[in-house]
C-alpha positions in Angstrom: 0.0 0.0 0.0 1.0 3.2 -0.3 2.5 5.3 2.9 0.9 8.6 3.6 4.5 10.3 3.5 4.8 8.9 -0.3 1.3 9.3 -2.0 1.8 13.0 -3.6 5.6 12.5 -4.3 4.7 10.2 -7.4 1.4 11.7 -8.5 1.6 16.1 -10.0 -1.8 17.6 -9.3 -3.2 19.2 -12.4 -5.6 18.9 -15.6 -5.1 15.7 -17.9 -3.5 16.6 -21.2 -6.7 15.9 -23.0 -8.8 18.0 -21.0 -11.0 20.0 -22.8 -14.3 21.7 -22.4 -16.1 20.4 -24.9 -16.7 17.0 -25.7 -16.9 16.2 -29.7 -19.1 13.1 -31.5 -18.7 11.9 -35.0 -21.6 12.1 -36.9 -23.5 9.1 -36.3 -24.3 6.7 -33.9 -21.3 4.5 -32.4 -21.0 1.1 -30.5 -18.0 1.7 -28.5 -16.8 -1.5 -26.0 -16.6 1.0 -22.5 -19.5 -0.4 -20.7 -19.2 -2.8 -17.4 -21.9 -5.1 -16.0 -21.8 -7.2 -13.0 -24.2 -9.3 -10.5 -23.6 -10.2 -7.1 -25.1 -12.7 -4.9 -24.3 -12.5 -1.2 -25.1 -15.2 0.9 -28.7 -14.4 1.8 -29.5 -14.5 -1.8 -29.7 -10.6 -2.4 -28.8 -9.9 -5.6 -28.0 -6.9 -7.8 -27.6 -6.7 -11.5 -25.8 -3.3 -12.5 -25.0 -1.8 -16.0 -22.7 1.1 -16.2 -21.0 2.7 -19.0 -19.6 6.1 -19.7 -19.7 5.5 -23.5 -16.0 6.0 -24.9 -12.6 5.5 -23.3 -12.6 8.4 -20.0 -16.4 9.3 -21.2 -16.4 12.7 -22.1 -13.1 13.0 -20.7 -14.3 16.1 -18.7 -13.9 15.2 -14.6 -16.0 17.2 -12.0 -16.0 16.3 -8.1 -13.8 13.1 -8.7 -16.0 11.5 -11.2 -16.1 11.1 -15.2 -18.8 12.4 -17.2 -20.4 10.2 -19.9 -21.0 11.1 -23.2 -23.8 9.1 -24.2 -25.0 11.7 -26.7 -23.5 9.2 -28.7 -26.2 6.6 -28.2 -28.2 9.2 -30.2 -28.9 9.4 -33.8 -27.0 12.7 -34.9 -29.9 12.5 -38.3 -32.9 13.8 -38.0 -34.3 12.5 -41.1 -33.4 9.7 -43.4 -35.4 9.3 -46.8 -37.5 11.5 -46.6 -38.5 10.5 -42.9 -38.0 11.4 -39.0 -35.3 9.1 -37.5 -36.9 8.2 -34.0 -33.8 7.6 -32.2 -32.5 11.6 -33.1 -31.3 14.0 -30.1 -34.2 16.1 -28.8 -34.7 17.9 -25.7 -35.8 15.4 -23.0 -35.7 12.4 -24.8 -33.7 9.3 -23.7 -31.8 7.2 -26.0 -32.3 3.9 -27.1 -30.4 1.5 -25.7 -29.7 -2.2 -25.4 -28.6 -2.1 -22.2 -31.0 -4.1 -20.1 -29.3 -5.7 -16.2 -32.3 -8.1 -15.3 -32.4 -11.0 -12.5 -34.0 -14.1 -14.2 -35.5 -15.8 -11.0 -36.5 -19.5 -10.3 -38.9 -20.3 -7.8 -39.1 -16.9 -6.6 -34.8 -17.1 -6.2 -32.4 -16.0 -8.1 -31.1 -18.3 -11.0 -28.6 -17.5 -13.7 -28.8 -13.5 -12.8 -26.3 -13.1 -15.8 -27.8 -15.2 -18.4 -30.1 -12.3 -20.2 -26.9 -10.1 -20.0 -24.6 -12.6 -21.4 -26.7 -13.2 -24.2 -26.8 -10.0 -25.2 -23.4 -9.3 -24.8 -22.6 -12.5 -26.7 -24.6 -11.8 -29.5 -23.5 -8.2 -29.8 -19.9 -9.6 -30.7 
């Protein structure tokens, strides 16, 4: 572990050389591999079943109060028509994206069974 007296000697305080205020997208929708899922099971049976994912390497790469921002903007269509027609998954104020992102608990006789199984699916398929 590290020793109090050591901790700041190997780390300089500042901004990361890629910080920037804004956050750029490309112009259409990406899959990008920066999300994490996990279960867990204690030994009274509680489970949870969490998705997270701050979309692209670092997120936005912007940092505020010790934590990453996402930029899951990029879950978004950036067309807003194609053919001719409205493209439903386009950015709009106060919509959410669609998303394939789905943690779920399969359950068994009211316990849990195979809390992954949906998850792995999906991911599976998605490769």
């Amino acid at each position: 572990m590290i020793s109090p007296d050591q901790r700041l000697k190997q780390v300089t305080a500042g901004d990361p050389p890629w910080a920037s205020p804004i956050a750029y997208a490309k112009d259409q929708s990406l899959e990008l591999p920066s999300t994490t899922h996990f279960n867990i099971v204690d030994s009274d049976g509680n489970v949870i079943s969490m998705t997270s994912s701050v979309e692209n390497v670092f997120g936005s790469r912007i940092m505020v109060r010790g934590f990453l921002l996402n930029n899951q903007l990029t879950d978004f269509s950036f067309q807003h028509h194609q053919n001719g027609n409205l493209v439903a998954n386009s950015i709009a104020p106060g919509k959410r994206p669609r998303s394939s992102m789905a943690p779920t608990i399969v359950l068994k006789n009211d316990k849990p069974y195979l809390p992954s199984v949906l998850q792995a699916v999906v991911t599976l398929s998605a490769m």
